[in-house]
C-alpha positions as CSV (number, residue, x, y, z in Angstrom):
1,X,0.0,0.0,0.0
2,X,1.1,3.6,-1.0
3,X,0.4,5.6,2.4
4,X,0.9,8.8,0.6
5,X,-0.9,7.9,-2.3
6,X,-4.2,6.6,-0.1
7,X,-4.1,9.5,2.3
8,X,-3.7,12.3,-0.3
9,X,-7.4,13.2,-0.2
10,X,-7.1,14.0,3.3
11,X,-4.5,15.9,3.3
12,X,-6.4,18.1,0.1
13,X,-9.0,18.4,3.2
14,X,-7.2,20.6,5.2
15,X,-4.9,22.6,2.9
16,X,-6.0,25.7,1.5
17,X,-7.0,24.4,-2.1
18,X,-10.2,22.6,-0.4
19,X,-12.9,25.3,-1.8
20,X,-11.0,27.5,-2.9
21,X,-13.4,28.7,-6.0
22,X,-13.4,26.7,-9.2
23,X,-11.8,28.5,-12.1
24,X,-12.4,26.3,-14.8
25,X,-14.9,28.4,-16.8
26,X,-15.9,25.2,-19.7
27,X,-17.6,22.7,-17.5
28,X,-17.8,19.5,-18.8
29,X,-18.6,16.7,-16.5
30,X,-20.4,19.1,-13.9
31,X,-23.0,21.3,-13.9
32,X,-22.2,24.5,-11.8
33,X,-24.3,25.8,-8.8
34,X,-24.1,29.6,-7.9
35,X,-26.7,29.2,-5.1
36,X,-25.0,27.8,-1.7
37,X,-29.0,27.4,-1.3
38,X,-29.7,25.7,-3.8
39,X,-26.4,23.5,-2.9
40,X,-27.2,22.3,-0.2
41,X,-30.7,21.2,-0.9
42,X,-29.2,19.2,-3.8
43,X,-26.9,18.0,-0.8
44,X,-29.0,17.0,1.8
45,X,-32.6,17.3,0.8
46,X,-34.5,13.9,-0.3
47,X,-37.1,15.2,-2.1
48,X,-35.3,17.1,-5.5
49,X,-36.7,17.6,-9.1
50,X,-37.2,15.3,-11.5
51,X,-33.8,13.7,-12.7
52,X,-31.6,14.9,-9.2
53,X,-30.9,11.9,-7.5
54,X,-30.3,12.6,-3.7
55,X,-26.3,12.4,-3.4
56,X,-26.6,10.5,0.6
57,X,-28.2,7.7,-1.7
58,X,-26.0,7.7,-4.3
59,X,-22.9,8.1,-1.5
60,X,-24.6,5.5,0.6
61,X,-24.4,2.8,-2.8
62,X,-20.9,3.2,-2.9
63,X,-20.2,3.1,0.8
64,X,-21.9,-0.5,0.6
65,X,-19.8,-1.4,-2.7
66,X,-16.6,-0.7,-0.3
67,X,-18.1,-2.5,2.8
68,X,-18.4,-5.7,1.0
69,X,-14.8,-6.0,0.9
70,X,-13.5,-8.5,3.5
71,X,-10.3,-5.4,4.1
72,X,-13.1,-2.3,4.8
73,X,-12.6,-2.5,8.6
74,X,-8.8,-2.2,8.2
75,X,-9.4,0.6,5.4
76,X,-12.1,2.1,7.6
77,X,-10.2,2.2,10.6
78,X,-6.8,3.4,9.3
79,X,-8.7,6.3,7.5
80,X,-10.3,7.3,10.6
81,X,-6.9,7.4,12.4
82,X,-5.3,9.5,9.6
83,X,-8.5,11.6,9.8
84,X,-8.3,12.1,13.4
85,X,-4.6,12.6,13.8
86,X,-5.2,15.7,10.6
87,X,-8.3,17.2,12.2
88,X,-6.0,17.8,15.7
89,X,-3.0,18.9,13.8
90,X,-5.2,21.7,12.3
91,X,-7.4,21.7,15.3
92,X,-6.7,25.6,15.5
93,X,-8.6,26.2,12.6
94,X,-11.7,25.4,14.1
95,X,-10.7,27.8,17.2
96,X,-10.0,30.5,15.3
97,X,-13.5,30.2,13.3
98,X,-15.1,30.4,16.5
99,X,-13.4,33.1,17.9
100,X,-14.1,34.9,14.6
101,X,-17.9,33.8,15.3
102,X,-18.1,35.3,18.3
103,X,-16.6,38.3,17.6
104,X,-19.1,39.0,14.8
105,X,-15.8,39.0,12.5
106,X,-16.7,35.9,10.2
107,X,-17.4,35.9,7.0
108,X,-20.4,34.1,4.6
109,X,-17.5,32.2,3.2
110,X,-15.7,31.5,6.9
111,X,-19.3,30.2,8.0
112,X,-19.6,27.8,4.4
113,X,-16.1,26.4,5.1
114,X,-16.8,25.3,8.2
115,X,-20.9,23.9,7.6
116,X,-21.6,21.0,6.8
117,X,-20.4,21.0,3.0
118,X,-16.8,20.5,5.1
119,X,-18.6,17.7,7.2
120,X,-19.7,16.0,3.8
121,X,-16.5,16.4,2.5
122,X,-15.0,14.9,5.3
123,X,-17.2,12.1,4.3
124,X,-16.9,11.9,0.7
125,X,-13.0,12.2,0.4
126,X,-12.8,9.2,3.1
127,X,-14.5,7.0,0.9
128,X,-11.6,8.1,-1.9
129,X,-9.1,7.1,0.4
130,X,-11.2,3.7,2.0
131,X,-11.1,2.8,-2.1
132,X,-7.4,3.8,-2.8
133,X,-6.8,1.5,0.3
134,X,-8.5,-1.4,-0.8
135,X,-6.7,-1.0,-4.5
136,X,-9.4,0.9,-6.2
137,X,-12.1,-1.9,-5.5
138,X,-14.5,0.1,-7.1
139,X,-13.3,0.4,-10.8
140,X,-15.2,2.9,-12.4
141,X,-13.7,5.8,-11.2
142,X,-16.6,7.3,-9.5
143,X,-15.1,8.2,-6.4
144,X,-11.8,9.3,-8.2
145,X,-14.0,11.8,-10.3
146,X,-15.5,13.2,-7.4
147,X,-12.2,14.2,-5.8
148,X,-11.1,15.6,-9.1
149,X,-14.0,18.0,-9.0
150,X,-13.3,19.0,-5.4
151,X,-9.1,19.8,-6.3
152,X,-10.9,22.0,-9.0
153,X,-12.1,24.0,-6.0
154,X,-15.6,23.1,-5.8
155,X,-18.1,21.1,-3.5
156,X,-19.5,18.1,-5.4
157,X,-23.5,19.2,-4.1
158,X,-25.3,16.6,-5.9
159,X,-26.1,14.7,-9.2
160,X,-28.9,15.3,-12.1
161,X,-28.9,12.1,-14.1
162,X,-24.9,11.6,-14.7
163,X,-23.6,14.9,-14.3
164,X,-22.3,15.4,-11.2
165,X,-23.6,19.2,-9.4
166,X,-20.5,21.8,-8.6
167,X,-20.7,24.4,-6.1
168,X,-18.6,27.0,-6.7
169,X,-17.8,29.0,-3.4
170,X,-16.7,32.1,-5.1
171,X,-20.3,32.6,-5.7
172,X,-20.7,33.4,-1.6
């Protein structure tokens, strides 16, 4: 196993590329979202427009594609430590959100970063790594795509049909 290799998406997490704005102004694969409303209901609602599919479904399929592999307890529990171990080292982050918070300082784009798009990140980019751990079990790049479109500096929000949904957080 490459460590560097499988723990790369987590390390994206908590650098200062993760939503960083996409630039890419020809979308091809994605369709981009402007409204961090309208993102999140792609995110997290379960009852979207004709042809959406609700991305914890579509997340939740692929989870279970990786579970049936006899190694996802190892993979699961050695991405959880990596997480961990990350999410203390840049622990002060977090702190210095808060203090922002409280002192009425924050942004629209402090409060995105740290909502639950970064939660749902957190979540999506461990599958990545639970897959590059278990020698991309899942071979049809799905989850590979996914983190492509987040190093372009969006949140992957959602999916209508096979195009994946892009927010871009320059839009905030």
């Amino acid at each position: 196993m490459n460590k560097e290799y499988v723990i790369e998406p987590l390390d994206f997490l908590f650098s200062d590329q993760l939503f960083k704005g996409v630039d890419q102004k020809n979308p091809g694969n994605f369709l981009l979202i402007t409204r961090k409303e309208d993102a999140f209901m792609f995110a997290f609602e379960q009852n979207l427009p004709s042809g959406y599919k609700i991305w914890q479904d579509v997340l939740s399929e692929y989870e279970q594609k990786l579970r049936a592999n006899t190694l996802f307890s190892s993979a699961q529990d050695f991405v959880s430590a990596e997480l961990e171990k990350r999410q203390k080292q840049n622990g002060s982050l977090l702190l210095e959100y808060r203090k922002r918070k409280i002192k009425k300082t924050n942004s629209e784009y402090d409060d995105f970063l740290f909502s639950e798009a970064r939660q749902d990140a957190f979540s999506v980019l461990a599958l990545v790594c639970i897959n590059r751990y278990l020698d991309n079990a899942i071979k049809d790049d799905f989850l590979e795509r996914v983190y492509g479109l987040y190093k372009i500096g969006g949140w992957v929000c959602g999916m209508k049909k096979e195009q994946f949904l892009l927010f871009d957080p320059k839009a905030i």
